[in-house]
Structures are given as C-alpha cells and as structure tokens.
C-alpha positions in Angstrom: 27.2 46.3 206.6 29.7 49.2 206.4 27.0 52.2 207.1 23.2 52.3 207.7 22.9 55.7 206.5 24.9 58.5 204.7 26.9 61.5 205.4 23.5 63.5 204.4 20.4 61.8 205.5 20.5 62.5 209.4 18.2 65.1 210.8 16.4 66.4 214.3 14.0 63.3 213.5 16.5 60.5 214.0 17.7 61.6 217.7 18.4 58.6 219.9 19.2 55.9 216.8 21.8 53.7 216.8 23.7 54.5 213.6 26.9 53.5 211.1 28.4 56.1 209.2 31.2 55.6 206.5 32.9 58.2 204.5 36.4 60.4 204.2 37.5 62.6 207.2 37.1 66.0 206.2 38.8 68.1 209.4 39.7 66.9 212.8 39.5 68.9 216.0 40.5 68.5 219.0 39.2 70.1 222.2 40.5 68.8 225.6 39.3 65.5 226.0 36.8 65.2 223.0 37.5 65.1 219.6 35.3 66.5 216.4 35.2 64.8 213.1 33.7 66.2 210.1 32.7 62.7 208.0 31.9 63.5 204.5 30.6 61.4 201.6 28.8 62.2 198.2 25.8 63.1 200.2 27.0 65.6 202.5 28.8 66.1 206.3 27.8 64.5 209.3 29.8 66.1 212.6 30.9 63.0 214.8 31.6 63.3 218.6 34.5 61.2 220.1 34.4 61.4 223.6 36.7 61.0 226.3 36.8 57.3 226.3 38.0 57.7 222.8 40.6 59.9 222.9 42.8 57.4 223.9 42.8 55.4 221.0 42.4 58.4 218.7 46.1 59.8 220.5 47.7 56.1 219.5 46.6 56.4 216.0 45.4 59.6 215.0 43.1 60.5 212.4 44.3 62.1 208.9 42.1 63.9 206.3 40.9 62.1 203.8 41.3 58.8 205.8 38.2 56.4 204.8 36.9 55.5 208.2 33.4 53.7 209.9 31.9 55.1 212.6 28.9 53.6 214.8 27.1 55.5 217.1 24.0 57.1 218.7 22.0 60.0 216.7 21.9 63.4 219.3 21.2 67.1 219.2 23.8 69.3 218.6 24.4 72.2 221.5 26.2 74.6 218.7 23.8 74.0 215.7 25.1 74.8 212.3 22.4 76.1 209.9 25.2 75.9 207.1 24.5 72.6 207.0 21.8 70.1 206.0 22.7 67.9 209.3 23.5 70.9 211.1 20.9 70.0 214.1 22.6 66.8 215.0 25.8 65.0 215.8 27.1 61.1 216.5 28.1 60.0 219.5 30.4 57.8 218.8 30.8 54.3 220.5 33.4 52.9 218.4 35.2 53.4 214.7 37.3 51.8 212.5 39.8 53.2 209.9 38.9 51.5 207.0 41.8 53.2 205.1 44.7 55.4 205.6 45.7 58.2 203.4 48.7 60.4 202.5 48.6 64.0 202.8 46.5 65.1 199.5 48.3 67.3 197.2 45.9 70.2 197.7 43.2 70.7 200.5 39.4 69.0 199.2 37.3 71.9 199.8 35.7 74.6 198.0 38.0 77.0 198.7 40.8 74.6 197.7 44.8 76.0 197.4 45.3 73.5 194.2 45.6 75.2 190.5 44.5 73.5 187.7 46.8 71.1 186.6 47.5 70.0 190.1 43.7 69.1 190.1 44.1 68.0 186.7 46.4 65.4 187.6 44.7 64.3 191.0 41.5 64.3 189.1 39.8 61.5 191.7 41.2 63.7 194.2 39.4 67.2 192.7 36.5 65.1 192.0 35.2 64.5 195.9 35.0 68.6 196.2 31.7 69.9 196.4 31.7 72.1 194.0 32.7 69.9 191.6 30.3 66.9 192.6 27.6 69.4 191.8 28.7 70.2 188.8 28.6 66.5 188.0 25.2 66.1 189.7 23.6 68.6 187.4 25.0 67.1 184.5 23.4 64.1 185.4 20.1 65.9 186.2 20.3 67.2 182.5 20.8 64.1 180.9 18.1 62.4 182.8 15.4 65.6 181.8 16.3 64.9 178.0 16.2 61.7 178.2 12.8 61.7 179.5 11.5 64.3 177.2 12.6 62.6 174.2 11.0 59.0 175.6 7.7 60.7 176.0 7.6 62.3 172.6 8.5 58.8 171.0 12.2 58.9 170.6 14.1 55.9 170.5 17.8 55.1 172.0 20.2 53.8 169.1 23.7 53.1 169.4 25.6 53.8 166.8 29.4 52.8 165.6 32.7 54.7 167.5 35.0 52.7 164.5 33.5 54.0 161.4 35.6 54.9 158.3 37.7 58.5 157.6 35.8 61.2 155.7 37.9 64.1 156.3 35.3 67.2 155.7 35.9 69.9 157.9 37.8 68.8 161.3 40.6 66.4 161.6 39.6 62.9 162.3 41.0 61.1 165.0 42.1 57.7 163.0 42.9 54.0 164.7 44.9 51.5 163.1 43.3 48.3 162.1 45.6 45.3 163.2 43.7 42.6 161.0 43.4 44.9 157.8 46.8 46.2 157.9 47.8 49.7 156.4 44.0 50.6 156.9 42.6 53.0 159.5 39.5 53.8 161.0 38.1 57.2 162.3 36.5 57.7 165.4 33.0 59.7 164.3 33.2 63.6 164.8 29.2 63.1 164.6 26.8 60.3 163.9 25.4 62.1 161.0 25.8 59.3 158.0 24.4 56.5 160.8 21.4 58.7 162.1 20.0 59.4 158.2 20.6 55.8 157.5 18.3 55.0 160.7 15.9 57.0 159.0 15.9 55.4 156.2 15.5 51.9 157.8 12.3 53.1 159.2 13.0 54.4 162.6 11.3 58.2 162.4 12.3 59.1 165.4 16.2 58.7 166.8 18.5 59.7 169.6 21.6 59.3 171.2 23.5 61.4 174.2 26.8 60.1 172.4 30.5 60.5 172.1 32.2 62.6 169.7 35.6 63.1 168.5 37.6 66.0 166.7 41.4 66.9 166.6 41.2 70.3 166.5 43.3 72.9 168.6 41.2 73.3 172.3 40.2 75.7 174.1 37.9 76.4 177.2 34.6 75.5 175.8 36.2 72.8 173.3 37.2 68.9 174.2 38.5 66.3 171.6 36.1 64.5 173.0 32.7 66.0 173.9 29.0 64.9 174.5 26.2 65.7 172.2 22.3 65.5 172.5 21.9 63.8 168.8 18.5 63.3 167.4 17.0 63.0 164.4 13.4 62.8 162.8 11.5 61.6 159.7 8.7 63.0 157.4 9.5 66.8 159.3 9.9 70.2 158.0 11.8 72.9 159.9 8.6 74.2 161.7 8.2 70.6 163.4 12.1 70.3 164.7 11.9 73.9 166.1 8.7 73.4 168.1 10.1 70.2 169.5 13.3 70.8 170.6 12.3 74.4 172.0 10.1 72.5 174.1 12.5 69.9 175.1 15.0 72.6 176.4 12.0 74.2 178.2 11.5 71.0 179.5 15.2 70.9 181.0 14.9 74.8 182.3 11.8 73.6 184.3 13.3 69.9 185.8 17.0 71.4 186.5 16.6 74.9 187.0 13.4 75.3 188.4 12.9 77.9 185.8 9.1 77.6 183.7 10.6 79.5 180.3 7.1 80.3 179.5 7.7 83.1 176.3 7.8 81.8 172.6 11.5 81.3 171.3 12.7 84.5 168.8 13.7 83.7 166.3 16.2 85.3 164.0 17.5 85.7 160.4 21.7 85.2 160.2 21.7 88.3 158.5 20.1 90.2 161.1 22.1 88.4 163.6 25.4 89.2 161.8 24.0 92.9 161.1 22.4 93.7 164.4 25.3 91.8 166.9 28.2 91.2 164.6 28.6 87.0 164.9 25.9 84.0 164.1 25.6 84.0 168.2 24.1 86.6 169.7 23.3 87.2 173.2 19.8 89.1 173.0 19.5 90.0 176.9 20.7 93.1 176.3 20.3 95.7 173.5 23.2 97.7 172.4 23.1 96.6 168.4 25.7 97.5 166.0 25.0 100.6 164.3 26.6 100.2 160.5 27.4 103.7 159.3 29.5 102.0 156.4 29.5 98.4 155.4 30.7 96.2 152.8 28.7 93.7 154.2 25.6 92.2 152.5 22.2 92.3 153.4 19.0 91.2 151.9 21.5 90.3 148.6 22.5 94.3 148.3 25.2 96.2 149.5 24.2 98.5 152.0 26.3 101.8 152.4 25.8 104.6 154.8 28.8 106.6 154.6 27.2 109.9 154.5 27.0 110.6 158.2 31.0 110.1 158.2 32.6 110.8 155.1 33.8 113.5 153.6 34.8 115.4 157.3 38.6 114.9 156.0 38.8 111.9 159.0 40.9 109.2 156.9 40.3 106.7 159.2 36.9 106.6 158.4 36.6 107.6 155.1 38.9 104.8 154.0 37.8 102.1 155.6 36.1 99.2 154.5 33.3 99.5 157.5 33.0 101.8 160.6 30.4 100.4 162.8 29.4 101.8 166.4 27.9 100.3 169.7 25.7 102.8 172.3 26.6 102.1 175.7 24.3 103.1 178.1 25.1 105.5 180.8 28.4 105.2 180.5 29.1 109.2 178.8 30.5 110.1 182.5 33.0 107.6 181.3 36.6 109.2 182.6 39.8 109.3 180.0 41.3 106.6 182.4 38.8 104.6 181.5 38.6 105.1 177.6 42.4 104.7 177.4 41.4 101.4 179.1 38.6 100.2 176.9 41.2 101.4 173.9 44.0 99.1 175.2 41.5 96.6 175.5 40.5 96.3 171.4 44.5 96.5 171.0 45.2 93.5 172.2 46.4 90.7 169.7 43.5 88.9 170.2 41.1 91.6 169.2 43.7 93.5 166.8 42.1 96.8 166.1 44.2 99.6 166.1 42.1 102.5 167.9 38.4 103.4 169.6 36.2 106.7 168.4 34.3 108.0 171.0 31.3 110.1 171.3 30.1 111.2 174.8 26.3 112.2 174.3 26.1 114.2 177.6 22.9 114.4 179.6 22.6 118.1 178.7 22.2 117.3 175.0 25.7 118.3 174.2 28.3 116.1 172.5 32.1 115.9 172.9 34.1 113.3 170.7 37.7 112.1 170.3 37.0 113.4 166.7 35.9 116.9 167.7 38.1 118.2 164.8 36.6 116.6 162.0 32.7 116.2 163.2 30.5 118.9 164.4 27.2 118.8 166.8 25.2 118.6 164.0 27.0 115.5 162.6 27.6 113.9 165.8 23.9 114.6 166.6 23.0 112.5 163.2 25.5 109.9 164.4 24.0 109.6 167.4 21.0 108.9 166.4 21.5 106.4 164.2 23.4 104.6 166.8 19.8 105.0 168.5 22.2 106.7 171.3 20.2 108.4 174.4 21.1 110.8 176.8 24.1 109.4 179.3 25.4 107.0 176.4 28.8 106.9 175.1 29.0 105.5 171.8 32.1 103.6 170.5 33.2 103.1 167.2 35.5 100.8 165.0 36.7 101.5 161.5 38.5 98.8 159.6 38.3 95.9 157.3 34.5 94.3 157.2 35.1 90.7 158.8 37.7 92.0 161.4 35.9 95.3 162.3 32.7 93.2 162.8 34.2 90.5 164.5 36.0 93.2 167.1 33.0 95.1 167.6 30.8 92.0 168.5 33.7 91.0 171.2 33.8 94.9 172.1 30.0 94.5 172.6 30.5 91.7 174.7 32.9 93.0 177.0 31.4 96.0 178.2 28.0 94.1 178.5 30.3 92.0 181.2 31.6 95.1 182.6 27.9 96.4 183.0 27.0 93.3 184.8 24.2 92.5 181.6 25.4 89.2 181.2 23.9 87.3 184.7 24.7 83.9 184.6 21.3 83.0 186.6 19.5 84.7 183.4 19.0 82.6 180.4 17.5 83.8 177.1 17.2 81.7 173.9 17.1 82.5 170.6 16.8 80.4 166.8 19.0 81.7 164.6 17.7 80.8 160.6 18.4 80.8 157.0 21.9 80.6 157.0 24.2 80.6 153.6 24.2 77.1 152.3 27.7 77.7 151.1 30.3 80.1 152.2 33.5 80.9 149.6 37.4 79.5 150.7 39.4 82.2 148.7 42.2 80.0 149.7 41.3 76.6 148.0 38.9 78.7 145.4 36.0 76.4 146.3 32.5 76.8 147.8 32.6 74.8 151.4 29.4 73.9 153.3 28.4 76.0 156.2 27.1 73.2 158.2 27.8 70.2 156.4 27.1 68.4 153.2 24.0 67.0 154.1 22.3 69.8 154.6 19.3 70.8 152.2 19.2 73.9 150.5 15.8 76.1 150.7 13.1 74.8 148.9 12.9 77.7 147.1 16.8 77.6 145.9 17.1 74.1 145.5 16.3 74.9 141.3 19.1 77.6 141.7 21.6 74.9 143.1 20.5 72.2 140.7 21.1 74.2 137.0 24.0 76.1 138.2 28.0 75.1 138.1 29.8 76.0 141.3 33.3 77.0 139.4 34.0 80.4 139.3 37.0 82.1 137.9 38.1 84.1 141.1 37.1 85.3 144.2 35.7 88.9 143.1 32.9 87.2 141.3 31.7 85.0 144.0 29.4 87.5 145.7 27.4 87.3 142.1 27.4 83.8 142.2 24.0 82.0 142.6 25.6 79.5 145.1 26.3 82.9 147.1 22.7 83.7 147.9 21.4 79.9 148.2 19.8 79.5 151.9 20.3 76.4 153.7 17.3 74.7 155.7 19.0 74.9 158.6 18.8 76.0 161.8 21.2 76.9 165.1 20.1 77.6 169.1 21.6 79.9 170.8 21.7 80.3 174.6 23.0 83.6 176.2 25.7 83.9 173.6 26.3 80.5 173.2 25.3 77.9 170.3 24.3 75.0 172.0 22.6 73.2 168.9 22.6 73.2 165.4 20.6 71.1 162.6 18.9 71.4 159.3 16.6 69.3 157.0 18.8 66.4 155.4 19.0 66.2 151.3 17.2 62.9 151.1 17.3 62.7 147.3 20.2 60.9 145.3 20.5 63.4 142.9 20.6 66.6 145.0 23.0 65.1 147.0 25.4 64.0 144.4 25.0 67.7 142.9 25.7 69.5 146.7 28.9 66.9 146.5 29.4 68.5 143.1 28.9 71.7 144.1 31.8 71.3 147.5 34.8 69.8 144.2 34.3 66.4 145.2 34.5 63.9 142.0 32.2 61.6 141.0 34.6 58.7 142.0 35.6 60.7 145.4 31.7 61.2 146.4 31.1 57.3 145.5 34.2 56.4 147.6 33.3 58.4 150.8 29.6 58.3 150.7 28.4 55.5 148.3 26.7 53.6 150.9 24.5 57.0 151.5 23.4 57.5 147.8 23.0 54.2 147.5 20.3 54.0 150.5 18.8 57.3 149.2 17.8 54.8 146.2 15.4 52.8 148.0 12.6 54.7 149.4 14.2 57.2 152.2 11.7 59.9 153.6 12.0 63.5 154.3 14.1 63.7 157.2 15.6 66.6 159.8 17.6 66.4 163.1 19.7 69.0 165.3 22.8 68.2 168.1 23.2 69.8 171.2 26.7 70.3 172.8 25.1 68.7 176.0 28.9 70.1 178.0 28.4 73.3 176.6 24.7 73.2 177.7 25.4 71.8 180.9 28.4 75.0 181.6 26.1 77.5 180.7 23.2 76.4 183.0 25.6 75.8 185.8 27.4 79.2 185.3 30.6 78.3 184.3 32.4 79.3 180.7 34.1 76.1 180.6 32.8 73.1 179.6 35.8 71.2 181.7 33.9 72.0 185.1 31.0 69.6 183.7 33.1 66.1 182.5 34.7 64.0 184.8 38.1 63.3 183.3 38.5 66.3 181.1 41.7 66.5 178.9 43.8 70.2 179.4 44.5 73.1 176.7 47.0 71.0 175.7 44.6 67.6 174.4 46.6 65.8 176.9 45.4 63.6 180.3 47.3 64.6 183.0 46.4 61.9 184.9 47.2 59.1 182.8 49.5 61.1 180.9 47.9 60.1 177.4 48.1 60.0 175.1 51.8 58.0 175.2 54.2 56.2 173.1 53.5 52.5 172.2 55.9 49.8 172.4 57.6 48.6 168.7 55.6 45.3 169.8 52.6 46.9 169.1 53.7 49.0 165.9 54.8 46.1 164.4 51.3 44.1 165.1 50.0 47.1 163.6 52.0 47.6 160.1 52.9 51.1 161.8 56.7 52.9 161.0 57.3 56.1 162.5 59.1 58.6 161.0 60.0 61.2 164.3 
C-alpha cells in the first residue's frame, strides 16, 4: 500500500510505530548530515527525519517541492516541538523513501502566504488548490452542503434532479443557449433556475422538493457573481408564507450550529421593503449596526404616500438642498472629532465614478452641545439642532448628508453607510445577523420599454389581498408619470428575501398555482396570448389538472458559503471558478470550434 496513515493523523500516542507516509514535499532542509522534510497532504504536515545514512542518496537525487514522494519509517518524539501544528509532538524516522513523482518548479510558492496573483493561481488552479487556505475554504463548503442536506432529509425533503437542456425563455438574464445537432437551427438553454421543473414537481405530487443544483446566467461578473453558480433550491406544497419562513430560518440555524459552532438562538426580524429601502437605502440591509438614513426630503414613497420633510432644510437660501429631489443624512457615531483631512477624504470617496455624487454636508455635533457645519452660512444652531435630531444624532456624532436625485442619492448614501461602518470596524466578519426582508412590489415600472416587469419573477403570487386589484385592472398606461397611480404600482408580492450581514442569500415567494392568474400576471408583464402559450404552455396546461398551493425559496449556497467563511467573493469557495472576464484560465474556455463541428451543427458565423 502506498501509506498506512496521513500527513495529519500522527500524534504523541503512535511513538515507536512502523509507519508509510505519502504526500507532496512542502520544504526541504538540510542541517549537516540530516535532512528535514515537511510531507504534506490534504490532511495536514508530518516533519520527516532523514538521517545520516540517507543523506547520501538524498545528495544523488535531491528532493524538490512539490515532488510526490513515500516515506516509511518509525513514529518518535520530536526534541523541538512545534505547537503550530497538529503533529507538532512527533517526527518519522525515516528508513527508506521513494519518489513517486518528480515536479517542476511551481509557478508560485504553495503556501498561505503565497507570492502568486490571481490569475497566475487562476491558471494553475490544481496548483492553488493544494494551499491551505484554500482547501479550507473548500472543506467548509463541503461542510455546508452536507448540514443542508441533512436538514432538509430530516424535515422530509426529497432529492430531484432536474434537466441542464431545457428550452430558452429569455425573462430577465441572458440565457446561455446550445445548439441541438439532431434538431438543426434549434437551441436549447441551460436553466438560470429550476423554477418551471420544481412547480411542476409539485404538481405531480411531490410536496416537498430540493436540489443543491447548477445554474446558469450570461450576465456581466463580478466578485460575488459566476455564470455558473450553486443554489440551495427547494420547494413546498399546500404552504403559506408563515410555513416557508419558519422552515428555512431553522434550516440556516441549523447550518450556523453544524459549521460554525454558532447556536443563533434569537427569532429572525423581519422587515417590510419599504422600511428597508427607507431606513438603509437598498432591499439588503445589514442590521448589526444602526446608523439609519434620516430623510429630510424624499420623493420616495412610503406606506402609498409621498412623504416630504423639507422644512428642516429649505428655505435657508442653500440651493443644493432646496432643489434637490431628496437630501438624506446618516449619524455616525463618535466620529465629530473627525479632522478636514479626513472629510476631504470621505468627500473624495462619494466622488468617485462608482458612487457619482457630487459633494458631502457635514454637521459636527460636538460633545459640548455645540454645532459646526460645512453649511454654517445658510443653517443656524437652532436648525442644525432640529436636524440633528431628526437624524437621531448624539453627542460626538458627525452627521453626513447627500442631496440629489431620489434613486441615486439613496443608492450613494446606503454605500456611504456601508463604508464608514467598514471603517468603524462594525461590519465583523465572525458576526452574523439575519434578517427577512417582506412585501415587496409585485411589479416595478421600465420607463424604458413602458412596461411593468416582475420584481422576482413571473411566477410569483401577488398578496392575497391584491390579487382582485391585479385581476380587474389593465397594466397599459399612457406614460411614465402616471405609473405611481397605477394599481399594479401598489400590488404586493407574496414573496420573501434573506438577508445575511448585507447580503441576500435567498429569495422565494408563494407560486401563482391558478391558470387564470397566471395567464393575467403574463398579461400584466406584455406577453401575448400566443407568446405566453409558446413559452409556458406546458405550465398552464399542468395548472389545469389539480396543482396545489405551492411556495419555495433559493439560496446562493457560494454566496452563503463566502460570507460564513469571511470572504467577499464567492470565487474563494468553488473549485474551478471562471475570472471577471467569464473566461477559464485554465482551460482557456470558452474557445473556438472547428468548421467540422459548425457544420454538424447548422451553425455560420458571422465575426
């Protein structure tokens, strides 16, 4: 047998065994006569001990990192123990090796602390991939597969595979398409979700479904985005909201507990989107620290109305503020001892093109109850008093405020929020919080196309209580001022997000499980009659024969798996990730095909 034992298993306990070891060199050093090997394998280190009877052959053909080599010898105690280690108390005397297999000097140096960038590692992948660090990355992802897994088979869950070739409905992402060589000039789509397959499962009886499944999108990347990712996809018959949200809180609990260590004993908040997008400025807010957006003048709507409370900063002849769309404000704590240095930085900071704005208010609400702003000359104490306390400011806080258009003020301020939270050090990545986020907009207006769009998707069921409103009204309107007075506008959808520190890491809703609801919600997005049969016929058709009440949610199971390991990309946690560019460095795909094959395939380019 090549080894008896690994690279991790040896301790005190095992002194005086006759053992065979088998793994990669990790360092070689040489002292005198004796030689020190560091053996690694996936399990860990074991320090072997070539003595002087050795040395000769190890001088004829020395050893190389990374060479795969086996190693048999006698368990000891080491003289220079290394409590850095699991097998830090022992050593292997060796009595004789063999190299197994040679290797070339690696690109970059397989430690933690490697010297290789990113795409280096990117394309020596199998290389990068026997550093610890990112081993356990890869071990944890594993350990959170295996928690859901078991969660969802105790509660009754079943395993279904479902179809990668399925055919193209293009509704919101690109597809990824593949040429059919028997049914030339046709394509089919690789599925961004199994959404259409999961409800028809329910349908066919099986109530409760999942999947830890491949998905596809061609959309433009970035760190927390693959065109190929993982999800966590399960679904659920004769459920209402209450009954998803109870048990997927618990099976994310349940994954805390087995892979963290961590019993998440308090109830999950819960949240309206409107108070999310009132209160923190995005759908995604990470509640483990205050500091809510104070809106002292919004366009934005809350509870149906348009809220406005310009009175605390018009009229003081500021035109900034009195002609914007929205000024909103943040109160950072502690921070009024804030230098100009450091203002001027936080200023250049909201300038940048990716943030956009064009300038930073400040308010310094000293700790002797005095004020001092950047606006001085247009606000008072008294008014900056009345500001601060809206902002729910204390003593020591400097408040910062944005003035702009609604969506791009709100959006800014929410990053702007963010980023001093990170400066603050409020945003620990051993510190996890969750959070539902509910009752979002069913629909959401594209002034663009001059069409409602679904916020999640089109199977999504309205409210109970607005599904009357969706049913008797027509989705055209004549332009885009009138769409805020639309019904559609104010329709809620029965769905449902989780967020984790800042992060969605599922989303789901109760299905439409009735023909004519769902042939009125295709209606409702400017499909045609003909179009909705074409894409989807074999749904309303299945809705006709008996298919129950039904509800699921997806879980970004990379994204998951980044956030509990501390990392903000989900690239860490896949094994052969593709780069910002979609490509694979590696095998440098994707690639050109031979005219052979485009032939085969009915295919002519036009490059």
């Amino acid at each position: 047998m090549y080894r008896t034992h690994t690279c991790g298993e040896l301790r005190g306990t095992d002194v005086n065994k006759e053992i065979t070891l088998a793994g990669w060199v990790q360092t070689v050093r040489k002292f005198g006569s004796i030689t020190f090997v560091d053996l690694r394998d996936r399990y860990g280190i074991t320090q072997l001990l070539f003595g002087e009877d050795l040395n000769a052959q190890l001088d004829e053909n020395p050893l190389g990192r990374e060479f795969v080599l086996q190693a048999k010898g006698v368990v000891q105690e080491r003289s220079n123990k290394n409590a850095s280690l699991p097998t830090g108390d022992i050593e292997i005397k060796i009595k004789s090796f063999s190299v197994l297999n040679r290797s070339v000097t690696p690109p970059f140096t397989i430690q933690d602390d490697t010297d290789g960038g990113d795409d280096l590692r990117m394309k020596y992948r199998y290389l990068d991939l026997r550093r610890n660090e990112v081993k356990k990355n890869l071990e944890l992802r594993y350990a959170v597969n295996r928690a859901a897994r078991n969660y969802l088979h105790e509660n009754n869950f079943m395993d279904i595979e479902t179809p990668f070739l399925i055919k193209s409905t293009p509704e919101g992402a690109r597809d990824f398409v593949v040429p059919s060589r028997m049914n030339a000039g046709q394509f089919y789509a690789l599925p961004q979700s199994p959404q259409t397959f999961k409800q028809l499962l329910m349908v066919s009886g099986y109530d409760r479904y999942y999947q830890i499944v491949k998905c596809f999108r061609d959309e433009d990347l970035r760190a927390d985005r693959q065109p190929e990712f993982t999800q966590i996809d399960c679904e659920m018959s004769f459920v209402e909201q209450e009954d998803i949200l109870n048990m997927f809180e618990g099976m994310i609990k349940h994954i805390f507990k087995q892979v963290k260590g961590i019993d998440y004993m308090e109830k999950v908040q819960r949240m309206s989107w409107e108070d999310a997008m009132w209160n923190y400025g995005n759908d995604k807010p990470d509640i483990r620290f205050a500091m809510k957006i104070a809106n002292l003048k919004s366009a934005f709507k809350k509870g149906g109305e348009i809220i406005a409370k310009g009175d605390l900063i018009n009229g003081a002849g500021f035109g900034v503020f009195d002609n914007a769309e929205t000024v909103v404000a943040i109160a950072v704590p502690g921070c009024s001892e804030y230098s100009r240095k450091q203002i001027d930085e936080i200023t250049d900071w909201i300038k940048r093109p990716q943030i956009g704005m064009q300038g930073l208010v400040n308010i310094k609400c000293n700790t002797d109850g005095t004020f001092k702003s950047s606006v001085d000359k247009f606000y008072n104490e008294e008014r900056l008093k009345a500001i601060a306390a809206f902002a729910n400011a204390k003593a020591g806080d400097l408040i910062l405020m944005l003035a702009g258009t609604e969506e791009k003020t709100r959006k800014a301020m929410s990053e702007l929020r963010l980023e001093m939270a990170q400066r603050l050090g409020f945003r620990k990545k051993d510190e996890f919080k969750l959070l539902w986020v509910l009752d979002f907009p069913l629909f959401e207006y594209n002034e663009e196309d001059n069409r409602w769009v679904a916020r999640h998707h089109p199977f999504t069921s309205p409210k109970p209580a607005d599904i009357e409103a969706m049913i008797s009204n027509n989705p055209e309107i004549e332009n885009a001022v009138q769409y805020l007075k639309h019904p559609y506008a104010n329709i809620k959808a029965n769905a449902y997000d989780m967020v984790l520190n800042g992060n969605e890491i599922g989303g789901g809703s109760i299905r439409i499980f009735q023909r004519d609801l769902q042939e009125k919600m295709f209606a409702a997005l400017g499909m045609s009659k003909e179009e909705s049969l074409h894409k989807f016929g074999f749904l309303l058709g299945a809705f006709e024969y008996g298919a129950p009440p039904h509800g699921g949610i997806a879980f970004g199971f990379d994204r998951l798996c980044s956030i509990l390991g501390g990392s903000e990309s989900i690239r860490d946690f896949i094994a052969f990730p593709k780069n910002n560019s979609g490509r694979d460095v590696m095998l440098d795909a994707p690639s050109t095909i031979d005219d052979k094959q485009l032939k085969e395939l009915s295919i002519q380019l036009d490059v």
